[in-house]
VEXDREN-2710 file (C-alpha; in Angstrom, 1 decimal):
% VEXDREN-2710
k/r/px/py/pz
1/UNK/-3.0/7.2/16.5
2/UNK/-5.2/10.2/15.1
3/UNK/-8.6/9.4/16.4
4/UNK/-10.5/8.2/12.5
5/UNK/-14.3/10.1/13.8
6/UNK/-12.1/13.1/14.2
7/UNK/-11.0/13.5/10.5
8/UNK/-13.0/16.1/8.2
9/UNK/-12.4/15.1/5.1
10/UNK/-10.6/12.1/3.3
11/UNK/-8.8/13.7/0.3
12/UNK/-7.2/10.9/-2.4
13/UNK/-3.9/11.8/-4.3
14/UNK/-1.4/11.4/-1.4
15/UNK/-0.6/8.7/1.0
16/UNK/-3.3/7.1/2.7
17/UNK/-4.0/5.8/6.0
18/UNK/-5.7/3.3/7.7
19/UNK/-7.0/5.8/10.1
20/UNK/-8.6/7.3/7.1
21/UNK/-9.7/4.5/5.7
22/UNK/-11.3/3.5/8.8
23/UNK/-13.0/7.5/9.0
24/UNK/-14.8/6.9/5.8
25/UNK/-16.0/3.0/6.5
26/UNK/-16.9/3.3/10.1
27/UNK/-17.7/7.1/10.3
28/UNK/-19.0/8.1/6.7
29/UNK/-16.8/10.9/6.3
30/UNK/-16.5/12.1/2.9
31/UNK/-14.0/11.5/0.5
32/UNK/-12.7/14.0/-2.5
33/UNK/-9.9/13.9/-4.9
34/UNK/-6.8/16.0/-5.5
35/UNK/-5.6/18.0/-8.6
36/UNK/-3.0/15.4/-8.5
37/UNK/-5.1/12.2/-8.5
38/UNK/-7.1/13.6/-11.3
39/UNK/-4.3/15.0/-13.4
40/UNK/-2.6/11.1/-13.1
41/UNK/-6.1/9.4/-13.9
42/UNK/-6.4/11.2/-17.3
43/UNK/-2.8/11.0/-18.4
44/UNK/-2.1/7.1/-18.1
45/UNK/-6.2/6.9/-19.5
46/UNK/-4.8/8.4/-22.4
47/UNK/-2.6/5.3/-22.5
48/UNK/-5.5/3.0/-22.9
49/UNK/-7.2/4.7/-25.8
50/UNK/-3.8/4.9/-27.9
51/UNK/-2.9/0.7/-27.7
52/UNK/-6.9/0.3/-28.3
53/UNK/-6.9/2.4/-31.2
54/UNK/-3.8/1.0/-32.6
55/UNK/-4.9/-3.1/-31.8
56/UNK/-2.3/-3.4/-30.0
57/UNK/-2.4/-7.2/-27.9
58/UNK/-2.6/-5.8/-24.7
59/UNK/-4.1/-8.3/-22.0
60/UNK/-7.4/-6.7/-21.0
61/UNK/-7.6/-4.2/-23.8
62/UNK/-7.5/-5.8/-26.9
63/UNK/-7.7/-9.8/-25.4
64/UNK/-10.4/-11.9/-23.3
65/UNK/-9.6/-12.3/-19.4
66/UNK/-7.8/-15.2/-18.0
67/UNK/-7.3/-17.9/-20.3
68/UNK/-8.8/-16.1/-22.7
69/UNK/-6.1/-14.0/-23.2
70/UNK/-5.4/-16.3/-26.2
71/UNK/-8.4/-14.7/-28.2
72/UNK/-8.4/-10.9/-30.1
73/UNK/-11.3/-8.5/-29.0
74/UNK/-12.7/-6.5/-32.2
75/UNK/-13.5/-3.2/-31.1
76/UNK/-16.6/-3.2/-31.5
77/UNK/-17.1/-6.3/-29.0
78/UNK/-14.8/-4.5/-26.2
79/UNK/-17.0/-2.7/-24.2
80/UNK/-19.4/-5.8/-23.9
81/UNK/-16.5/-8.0/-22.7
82/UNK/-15.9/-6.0/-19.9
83/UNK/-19.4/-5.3/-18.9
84/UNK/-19.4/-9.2/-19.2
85/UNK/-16.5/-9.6/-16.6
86/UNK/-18.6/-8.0/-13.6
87/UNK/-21.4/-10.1/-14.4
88/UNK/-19.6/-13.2/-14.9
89/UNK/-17.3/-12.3/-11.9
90/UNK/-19.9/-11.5/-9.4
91/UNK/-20.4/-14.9/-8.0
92/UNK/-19.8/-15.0/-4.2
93/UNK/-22.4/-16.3/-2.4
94/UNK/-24.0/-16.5/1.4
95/UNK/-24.8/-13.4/4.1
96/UNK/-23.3/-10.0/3.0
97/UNK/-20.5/-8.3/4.0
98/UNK/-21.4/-5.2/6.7
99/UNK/-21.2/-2.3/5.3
100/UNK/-17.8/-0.8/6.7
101/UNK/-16.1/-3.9/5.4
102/UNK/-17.8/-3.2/1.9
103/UNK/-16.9/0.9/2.4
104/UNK/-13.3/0.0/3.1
105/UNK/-12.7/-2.0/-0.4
106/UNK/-14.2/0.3/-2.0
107/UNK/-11.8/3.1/-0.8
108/UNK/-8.9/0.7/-1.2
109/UNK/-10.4/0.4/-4.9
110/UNK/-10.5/3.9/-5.4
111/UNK/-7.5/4.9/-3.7
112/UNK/-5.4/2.2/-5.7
113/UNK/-7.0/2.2/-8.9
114/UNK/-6.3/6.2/-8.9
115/UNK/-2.3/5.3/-8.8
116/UNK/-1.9/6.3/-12.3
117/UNK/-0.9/3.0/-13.9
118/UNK/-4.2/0.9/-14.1
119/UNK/-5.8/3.0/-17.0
120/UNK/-8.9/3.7/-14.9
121/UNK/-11.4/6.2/-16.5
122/UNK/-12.2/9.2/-14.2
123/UNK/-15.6/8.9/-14.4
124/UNK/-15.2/5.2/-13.4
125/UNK/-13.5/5.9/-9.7
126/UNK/-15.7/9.3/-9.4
127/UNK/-19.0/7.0/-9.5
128/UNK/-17.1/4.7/-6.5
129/UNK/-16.6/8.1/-4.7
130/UNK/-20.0/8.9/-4.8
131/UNK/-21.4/5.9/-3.6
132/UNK/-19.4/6.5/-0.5
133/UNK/-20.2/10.0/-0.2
134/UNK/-24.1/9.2/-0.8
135/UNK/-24.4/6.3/1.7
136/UNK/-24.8/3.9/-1.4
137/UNK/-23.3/0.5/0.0
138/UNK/-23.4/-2.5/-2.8
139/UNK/-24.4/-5.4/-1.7
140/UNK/-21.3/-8.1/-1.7
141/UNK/-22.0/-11.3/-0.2
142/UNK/-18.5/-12.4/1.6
143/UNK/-17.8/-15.8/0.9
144/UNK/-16.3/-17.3/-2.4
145/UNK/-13.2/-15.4/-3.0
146/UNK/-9.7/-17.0/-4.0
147/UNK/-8.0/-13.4/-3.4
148/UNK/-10.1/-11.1/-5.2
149/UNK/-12.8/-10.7/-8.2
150/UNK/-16.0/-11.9/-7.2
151/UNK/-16.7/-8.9/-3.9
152/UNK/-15.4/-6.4/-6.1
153/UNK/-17.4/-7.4/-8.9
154/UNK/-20.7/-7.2/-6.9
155/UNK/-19.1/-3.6/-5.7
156/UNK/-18.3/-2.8/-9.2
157/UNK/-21.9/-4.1/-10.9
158/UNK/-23.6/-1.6/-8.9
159/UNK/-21.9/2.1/-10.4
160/UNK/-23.0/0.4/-14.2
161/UNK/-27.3/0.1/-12.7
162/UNK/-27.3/-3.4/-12.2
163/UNK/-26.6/-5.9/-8.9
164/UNK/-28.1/-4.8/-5.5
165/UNK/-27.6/-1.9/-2.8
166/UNK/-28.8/-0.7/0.3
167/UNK/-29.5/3.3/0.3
168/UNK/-31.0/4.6/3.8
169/UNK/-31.5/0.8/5.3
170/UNK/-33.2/-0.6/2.9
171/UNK/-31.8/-3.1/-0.1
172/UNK/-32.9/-2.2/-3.4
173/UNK/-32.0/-2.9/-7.0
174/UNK/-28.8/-1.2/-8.0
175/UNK/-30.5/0.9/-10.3
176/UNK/-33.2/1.7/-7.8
177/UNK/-30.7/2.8/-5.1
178/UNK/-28.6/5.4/-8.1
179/UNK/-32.0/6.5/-8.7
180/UNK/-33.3/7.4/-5.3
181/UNK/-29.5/9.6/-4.5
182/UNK/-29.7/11.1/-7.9
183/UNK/-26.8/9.1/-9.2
184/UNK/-26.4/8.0/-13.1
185/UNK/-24.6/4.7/-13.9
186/UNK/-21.7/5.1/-16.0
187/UNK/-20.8/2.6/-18.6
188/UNK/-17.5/0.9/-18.5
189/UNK/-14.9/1.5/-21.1
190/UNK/-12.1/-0.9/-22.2
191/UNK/-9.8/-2.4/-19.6
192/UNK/-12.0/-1.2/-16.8
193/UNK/-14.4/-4.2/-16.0
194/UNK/-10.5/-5.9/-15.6
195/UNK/-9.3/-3.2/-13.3
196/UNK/-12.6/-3.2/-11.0
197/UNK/-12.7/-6.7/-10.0
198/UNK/-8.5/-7.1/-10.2
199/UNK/-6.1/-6.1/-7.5
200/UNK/-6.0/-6.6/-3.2
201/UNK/-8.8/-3.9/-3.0
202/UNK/-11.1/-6.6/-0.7
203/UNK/-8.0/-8.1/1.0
204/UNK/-6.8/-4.1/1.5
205/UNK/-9.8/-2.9/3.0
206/UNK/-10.7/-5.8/5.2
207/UNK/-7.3/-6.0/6.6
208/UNK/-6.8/-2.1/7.0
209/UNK/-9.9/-2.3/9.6
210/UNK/-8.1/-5.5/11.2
211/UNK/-4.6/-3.5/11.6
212/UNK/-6.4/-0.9/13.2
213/UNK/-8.4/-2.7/15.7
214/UNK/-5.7/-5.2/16.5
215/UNK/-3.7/-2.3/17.4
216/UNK/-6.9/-1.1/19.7
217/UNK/-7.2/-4.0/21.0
218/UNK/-3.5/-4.6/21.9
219/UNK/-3.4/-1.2/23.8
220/UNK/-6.9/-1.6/25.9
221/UNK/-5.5/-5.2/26.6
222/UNK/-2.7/-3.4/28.5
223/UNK/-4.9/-1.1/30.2
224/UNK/-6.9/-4.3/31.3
225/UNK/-4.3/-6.2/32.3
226/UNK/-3.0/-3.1/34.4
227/UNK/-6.4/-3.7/36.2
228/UNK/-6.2/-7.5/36.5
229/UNK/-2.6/-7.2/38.2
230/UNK/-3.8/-4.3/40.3
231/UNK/-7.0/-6.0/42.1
232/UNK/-5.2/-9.6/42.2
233/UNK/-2.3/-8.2/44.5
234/UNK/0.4/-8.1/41.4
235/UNK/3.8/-6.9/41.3
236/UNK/5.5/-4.6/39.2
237/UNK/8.8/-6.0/39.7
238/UNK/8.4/-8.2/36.5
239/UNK/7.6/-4.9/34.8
240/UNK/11.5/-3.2/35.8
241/UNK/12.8/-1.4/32.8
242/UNK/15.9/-3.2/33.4
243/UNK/14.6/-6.7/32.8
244/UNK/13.4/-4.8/29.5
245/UNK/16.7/-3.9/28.9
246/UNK/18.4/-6.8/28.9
247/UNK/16.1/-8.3/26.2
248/UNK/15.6/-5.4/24.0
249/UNK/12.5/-6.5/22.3
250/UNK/11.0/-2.7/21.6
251/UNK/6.8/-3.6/21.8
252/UNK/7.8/-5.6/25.5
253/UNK/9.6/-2.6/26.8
254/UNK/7.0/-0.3/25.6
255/UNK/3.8/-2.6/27.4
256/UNK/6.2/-2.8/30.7
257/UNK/6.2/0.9/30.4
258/UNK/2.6/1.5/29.9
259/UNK/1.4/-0.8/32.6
260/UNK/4.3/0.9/35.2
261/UNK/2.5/4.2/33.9
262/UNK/-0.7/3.1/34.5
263/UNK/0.0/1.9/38.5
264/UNK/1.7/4.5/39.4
265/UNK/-0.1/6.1/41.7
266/UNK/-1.9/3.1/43.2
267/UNK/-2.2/2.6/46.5
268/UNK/-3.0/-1.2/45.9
269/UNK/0.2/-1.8/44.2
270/UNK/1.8/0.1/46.4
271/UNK/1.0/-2.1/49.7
272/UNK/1.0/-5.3/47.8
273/UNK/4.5/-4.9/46.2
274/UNK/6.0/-7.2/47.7
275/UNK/3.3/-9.8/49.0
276/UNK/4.5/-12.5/46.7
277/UNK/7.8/-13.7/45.7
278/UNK/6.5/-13.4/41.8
279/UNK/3.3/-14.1/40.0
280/UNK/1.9/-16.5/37.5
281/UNK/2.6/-16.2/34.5
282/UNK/-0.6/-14.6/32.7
283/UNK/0.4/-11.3/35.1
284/UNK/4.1/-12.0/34.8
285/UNK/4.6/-12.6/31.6
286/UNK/2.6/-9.5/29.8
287/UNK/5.4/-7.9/28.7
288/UNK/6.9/-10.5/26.4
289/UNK/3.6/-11.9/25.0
290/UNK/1.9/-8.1/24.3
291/UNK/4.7/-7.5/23.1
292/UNK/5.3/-10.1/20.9
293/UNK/1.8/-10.1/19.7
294/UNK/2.0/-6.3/18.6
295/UNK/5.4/-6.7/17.0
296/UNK/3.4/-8.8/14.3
297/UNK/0.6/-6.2/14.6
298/UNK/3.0/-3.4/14.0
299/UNK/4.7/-5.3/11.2
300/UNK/1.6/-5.7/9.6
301/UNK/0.5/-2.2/10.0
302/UNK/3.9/-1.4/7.7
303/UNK/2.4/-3.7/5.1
304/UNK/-0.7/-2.2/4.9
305/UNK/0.8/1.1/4.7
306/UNK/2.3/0.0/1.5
307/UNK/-0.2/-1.9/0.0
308/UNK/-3.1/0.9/0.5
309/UNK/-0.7/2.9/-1.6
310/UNK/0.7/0.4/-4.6
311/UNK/-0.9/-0.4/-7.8
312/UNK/-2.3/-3.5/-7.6
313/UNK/-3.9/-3.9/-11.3
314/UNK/-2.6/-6.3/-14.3
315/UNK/-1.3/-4.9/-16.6
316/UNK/0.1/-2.0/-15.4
317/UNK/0.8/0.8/-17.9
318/UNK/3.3/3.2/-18.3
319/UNK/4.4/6.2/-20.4
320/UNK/7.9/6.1/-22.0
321/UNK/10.4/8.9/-22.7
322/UNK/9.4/9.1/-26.4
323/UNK/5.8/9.8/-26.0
324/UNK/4.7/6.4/-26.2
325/UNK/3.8/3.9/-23.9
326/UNK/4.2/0.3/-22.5
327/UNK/1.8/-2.0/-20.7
328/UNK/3.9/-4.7/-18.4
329/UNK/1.9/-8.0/-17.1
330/UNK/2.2/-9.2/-14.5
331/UNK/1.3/-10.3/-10.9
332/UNK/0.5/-6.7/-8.6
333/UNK/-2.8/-8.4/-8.2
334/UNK/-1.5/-11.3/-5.9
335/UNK/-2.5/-10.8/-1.9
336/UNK/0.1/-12.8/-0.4
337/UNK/1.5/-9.9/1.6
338/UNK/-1.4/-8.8/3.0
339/UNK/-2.9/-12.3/3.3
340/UNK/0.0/-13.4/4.9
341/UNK/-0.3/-10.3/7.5
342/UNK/-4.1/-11.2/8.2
343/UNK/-2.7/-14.5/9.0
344/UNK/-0.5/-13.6/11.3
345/UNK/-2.1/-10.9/12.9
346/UNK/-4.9/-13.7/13.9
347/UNK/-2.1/-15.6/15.6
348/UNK/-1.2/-12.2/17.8
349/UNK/-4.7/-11.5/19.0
350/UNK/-5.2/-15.3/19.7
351/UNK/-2.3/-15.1/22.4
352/UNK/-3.6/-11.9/23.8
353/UNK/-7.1/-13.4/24.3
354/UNK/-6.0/-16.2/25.7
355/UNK/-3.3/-14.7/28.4
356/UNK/-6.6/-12.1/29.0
357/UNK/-8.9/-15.2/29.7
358/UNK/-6.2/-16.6/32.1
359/UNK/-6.5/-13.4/34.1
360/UNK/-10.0/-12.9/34.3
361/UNK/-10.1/-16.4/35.0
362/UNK/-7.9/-15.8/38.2
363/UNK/-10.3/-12.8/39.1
364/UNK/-13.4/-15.1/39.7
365/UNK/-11.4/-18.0/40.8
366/UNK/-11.5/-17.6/44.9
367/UNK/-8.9/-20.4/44.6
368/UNK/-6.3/-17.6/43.4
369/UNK/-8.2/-14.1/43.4
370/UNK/-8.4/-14.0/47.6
371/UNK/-11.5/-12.7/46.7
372/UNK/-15.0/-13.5/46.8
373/UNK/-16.1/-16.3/44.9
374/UNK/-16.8/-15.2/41.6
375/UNK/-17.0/-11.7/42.7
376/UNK/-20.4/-12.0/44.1
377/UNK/-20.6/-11.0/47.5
378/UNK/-23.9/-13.0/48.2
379/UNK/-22.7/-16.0/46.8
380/UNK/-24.8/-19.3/47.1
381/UNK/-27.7/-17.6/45.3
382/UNK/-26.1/-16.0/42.8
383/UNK/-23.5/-17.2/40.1
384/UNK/-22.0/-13.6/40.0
385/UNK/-19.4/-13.8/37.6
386/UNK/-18.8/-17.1/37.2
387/UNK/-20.4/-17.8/33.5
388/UNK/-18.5/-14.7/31.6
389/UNK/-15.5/-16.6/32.1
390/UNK/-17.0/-19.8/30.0
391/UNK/-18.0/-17.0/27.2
392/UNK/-14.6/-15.8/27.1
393/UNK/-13.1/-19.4/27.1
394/UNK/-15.9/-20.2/24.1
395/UNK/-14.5/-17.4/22.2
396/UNK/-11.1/-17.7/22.5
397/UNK/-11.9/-21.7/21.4
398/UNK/-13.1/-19.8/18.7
399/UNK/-10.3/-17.6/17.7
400/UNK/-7.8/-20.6/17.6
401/UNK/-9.7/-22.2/14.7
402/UNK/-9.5/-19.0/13.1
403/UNK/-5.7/-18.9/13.7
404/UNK/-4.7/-21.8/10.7
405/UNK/-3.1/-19.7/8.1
406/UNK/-5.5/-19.6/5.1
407/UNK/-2.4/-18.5/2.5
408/UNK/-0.6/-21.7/2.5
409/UNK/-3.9/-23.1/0.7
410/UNK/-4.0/-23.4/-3.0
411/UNK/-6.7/-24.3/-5.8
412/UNK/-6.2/-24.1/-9.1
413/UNK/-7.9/-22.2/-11.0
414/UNK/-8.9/-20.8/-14.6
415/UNK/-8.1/-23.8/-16.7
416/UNK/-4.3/-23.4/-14.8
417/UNK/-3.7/-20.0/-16.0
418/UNK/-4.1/-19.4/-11.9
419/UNK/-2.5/-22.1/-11.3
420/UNK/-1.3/-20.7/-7.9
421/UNK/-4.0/-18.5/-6.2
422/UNK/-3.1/-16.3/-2.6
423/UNK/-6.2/-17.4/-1.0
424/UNK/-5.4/-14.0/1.2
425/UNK/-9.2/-13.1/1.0
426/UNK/-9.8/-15.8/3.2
427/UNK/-7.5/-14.4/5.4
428/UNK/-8.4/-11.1/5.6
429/UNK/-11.8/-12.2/6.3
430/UNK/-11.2/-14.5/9.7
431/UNK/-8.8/-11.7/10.7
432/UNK/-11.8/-9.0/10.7
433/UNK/-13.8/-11.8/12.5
434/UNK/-11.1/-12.2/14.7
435/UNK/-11.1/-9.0/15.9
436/UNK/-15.1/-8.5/16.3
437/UNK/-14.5/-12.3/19.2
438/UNK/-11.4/-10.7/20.7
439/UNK/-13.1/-7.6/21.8
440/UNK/-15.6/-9.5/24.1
441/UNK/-12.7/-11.6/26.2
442/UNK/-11.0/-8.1/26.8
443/UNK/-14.8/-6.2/27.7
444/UNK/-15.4/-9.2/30.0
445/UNK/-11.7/-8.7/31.9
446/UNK/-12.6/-5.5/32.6
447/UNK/-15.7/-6.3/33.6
448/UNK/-14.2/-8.6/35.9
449/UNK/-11.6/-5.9/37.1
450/UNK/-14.0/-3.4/37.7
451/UNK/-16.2/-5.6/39.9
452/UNK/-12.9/-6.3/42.2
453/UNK/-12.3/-3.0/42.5
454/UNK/-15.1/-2.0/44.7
455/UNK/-13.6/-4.8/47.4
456/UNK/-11.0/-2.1/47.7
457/UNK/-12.8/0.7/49.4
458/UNK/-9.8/0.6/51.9
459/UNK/-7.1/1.1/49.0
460/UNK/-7.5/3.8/46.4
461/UNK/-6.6/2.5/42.7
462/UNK/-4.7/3.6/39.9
463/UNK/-6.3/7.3/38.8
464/UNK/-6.2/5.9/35.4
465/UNK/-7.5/2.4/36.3
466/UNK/-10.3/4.6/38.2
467/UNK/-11.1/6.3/34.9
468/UNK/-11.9/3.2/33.3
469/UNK/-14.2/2.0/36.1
470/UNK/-16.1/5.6/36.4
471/UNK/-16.6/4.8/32.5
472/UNK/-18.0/1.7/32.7
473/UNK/-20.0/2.3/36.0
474/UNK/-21.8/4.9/33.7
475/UNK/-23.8/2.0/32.6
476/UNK/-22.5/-1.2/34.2
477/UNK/-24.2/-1.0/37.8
478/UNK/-22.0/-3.6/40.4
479/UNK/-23.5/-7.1/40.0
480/UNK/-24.9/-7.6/43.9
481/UNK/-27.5/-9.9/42.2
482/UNK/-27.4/-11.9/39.1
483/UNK/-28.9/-10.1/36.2
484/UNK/-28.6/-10.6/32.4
485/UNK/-24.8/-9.6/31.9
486/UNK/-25.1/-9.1/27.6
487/UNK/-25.9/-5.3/28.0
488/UNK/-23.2/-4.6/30.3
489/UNK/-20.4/-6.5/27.9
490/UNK/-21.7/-5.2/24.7
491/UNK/-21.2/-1.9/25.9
492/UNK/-17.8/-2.4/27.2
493/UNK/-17.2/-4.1/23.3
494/UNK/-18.2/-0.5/22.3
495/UNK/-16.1/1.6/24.4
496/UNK/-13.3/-0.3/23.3
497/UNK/-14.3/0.0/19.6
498/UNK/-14.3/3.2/19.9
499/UNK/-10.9/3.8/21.4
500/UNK/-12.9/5.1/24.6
501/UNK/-11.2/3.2/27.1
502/UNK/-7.6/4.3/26.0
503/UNK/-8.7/7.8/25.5
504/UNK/-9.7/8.2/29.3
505/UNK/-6.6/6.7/30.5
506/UNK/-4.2/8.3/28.0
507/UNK/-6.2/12.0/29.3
508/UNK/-4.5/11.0/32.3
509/UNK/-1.3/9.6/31.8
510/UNK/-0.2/10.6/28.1
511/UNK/0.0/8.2/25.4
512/UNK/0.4/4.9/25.6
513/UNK/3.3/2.9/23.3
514/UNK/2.7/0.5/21.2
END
């Protein structure tokens, strides 16, 4: 995977990534457009103007929203009825997004709302750019969404002066934050207060940092449980590419070969190899369920890929061979396939946290570990490691509620014009959460492995597993005597945010597979 803080530039016309997506929410890179996203923009605006100018009943241009798509809009009255749509839309409530989650909808916005069939003025998606660019970041609280509208509308409010921002940390007026980075409000045109708040833009950009992490997370969980099977006396027998081959699953092959990559060269493995007949199954078994858990992640990455590039709007608009043009209605907007990924990939990380828990668990457990009790050498007076393992227990109690599938839920809504609503918001909201509790149970394994590594001084481990313990010895001292352990697993939280932990093991080794 490209490396997001290393892209330049994020330029919109072409196919987008969620490694680019991720550069300009987590890493404020900027973001420009190409000749060709321009060029597409105009030409199927042009397509708005001529059914507005001829009253033709086009949902959204000429009619109310929702049910009431039943009543004419003079045009006179259409500019109003838009601007009334953010306002009217902009109803979720409680604690605001953070900004990357509120930066990556609006580059989903951008990037699908600039696909040439929604009708979006230029100057409409050039005011979202340059909130991004200028550090502009509406405020959008995050709960109250059936699918979409009400984030995007708080989003949208902000380019038209009106709603709430924060510019340089603090939260002002949405007018007061244009005002301070020299940016004028634009005012919506028909169709456009439809095409801002419609679409999978929240559902997009929520889940495109989920895919990404997930797929983090899945690789830095076979570096760390490369280190659990190392320092617990494991065998790579269970690891043989032959046992792979005979049940040709490709993600379990590909973890067996990353973890036999890993160990290579470690003298621990190497005496231990055959001290056991086989192991339990949270060493044993990491093969099928990593590699079961990032087949879902990897099918869900395709989605994405898809979905960051569709037109997601209603209607969708589309020039004919004749010179004239034809507006379709229907459904784009509906977040079922990415919903149904968020879901899913919230099931995948769940496993891996709790196999990951199981062998931390077996670390500190002198029971199993035929090491010290909870890795504390002066045990009696100190707990050592002992209460790390109830935090990543906690958390993964955690993840499991977060695991129900929020897509097969349904409300109906507007007067049963919705009658049938995706609820994928929802979904792509607990998987982002997901991800932020999953990194802790993997930072406190390695925590875990690290500490049983220096009962080794006898054995030399792993190069690469030696990497990741220089790492996090940089600022993780060994626990002799207890101390306040938050510090030390944030920052292991961090490193494997930021890819760090992979990076230092794939300078050795090469890349890992997914």
């Amino acid at each position: 995977m490209l490396n997001p803080s290393d892209i330049e530039k994020v330029i919109l016309g072409g196919k987008l990534t969620i490694e680019e997506v991720v550069a300009v929410a987590r890493y404020n890179k900027k973001i420009e457009f190409s000749k060709e996203y321009i060029r597409r923009v105009i030409e199927c605006r042009k397509l708005v103007d001529k059914f507005s100018d001829e009253e033709r009943v086009v949902y959204g241009i000429t009619t109310g929203l929702g049910d009431n798509c039943r009543k004419f809009i003079s045009k006179e009255d259409r500019e109003i009825v838009q601007i009334n749509n953010l306002r009217s839309h902009a109803t979720s409530v409680g604690e605001p997004l953070n900004t990357e989650c509120v930066r990556a909808i609006m580059v989903a916005m951008i990037q699908q709302l600039g696909s040439g069939y929604t009708g979006i003025r230029l100057e409409t998606v050039d005011k979202i750019r340059e909130l991004l660019n200028a550090g502009i970041t509406p405020f959008a609280p995050k709960h109250g969404s059936v699918g979409y509208l009400d984030i995007e509308a708080h989003i949208a409010l902000v380019i038209i002066g009106e709603g709430k921002a924060y510019y340089k940390g603090n939260l002002l007026s949405g007018a007061q934050a244009l005002k301070k980075a020299a940016i004028e409000p634009t005012v919506i045109s028909s169709k456009e207060g439809l095409s801002l708040v419609s679409g999978t833009s929240s559902v997009t950009g929520l889940t495109s940092l989920s895919i990404y992490d997930a797929i983090i997370i899945g690789k830095t969980n076979d570096i760390a449980a490369s280190m659990s099977l190392e320092v617990l006396k494991g065998t790579l027998m269970a690891m043989d590419q032959r046992l792979m081959n005979v049940r040709p699953h490709q993600n379990q092959s590909a973890t067996a070969y990353n973890i036999r990559t890993i160990l290579n060269d470690s003298e621990i493995i190497e005496k231990y190899k055959d001290y056991r007949v086989q192991d339990a199954l949270s060493l044993r078994c990491i093969p099928q369920l990593h590699g079961a858990a990032k087949k879902t992640i990897a099918d869900g990455k395709v989605t994405i890929d898809i979905e960051l590039n569709s037109s997601v709007d209603n209607p969708h608009l589309f020039s004919t061979s004749d010179g004239d043009g034809v507006a379709i209605m229907g459904c784009n907007a509906d977040a079922t396939y990415v919903g149904m990924a968020a879901d899913t990939i919230c099931i995948s990380i769940c496993n891996m946290a709790k196999m990951s828990e199981r062998r931390l668990d077996r670390m500190v457990n002198r029971y199993v570990s035929e090491l010290p009790p909870f890795l504390n050498s002066n045990s009696g007076l100190n707990n050592g490691l002992m209460i790390p393992q109830y935090t990543a227990a906690g958390i993964v109690g955690e993840i499991r509620l977060l695991t129900h599938p929020a897509t097969v839920d349904n409300v109906p809504t507007c007067a049963l014009q919705e009658d049938y609503v995706s609820m994928g918001y929802n979904a792509a909201l607990k998987a982002y959460n997901c991800m932020e509790l999953a990194r802790y149970v993997t930072a406190i394994e390695i925590m875990n492995a690290v500490q049983a590594q220096d009962f080794y001084n006898d054995l030399k481990p792993a190069a690469a597993t030696k990497a990741v313990y220089t790492l996090i010895r940089e600022k993780v001292a060994f626990l002799e005597n207890d101390r306040n352990m938050h510090p030390d697993m944030e920052y292991i939280a961090d490193m494997i945010k930021e890819g760090n932990i992979i990076s230092v093991v794939e300078n050795l080794v090469g890349n890992l597979e997914f």
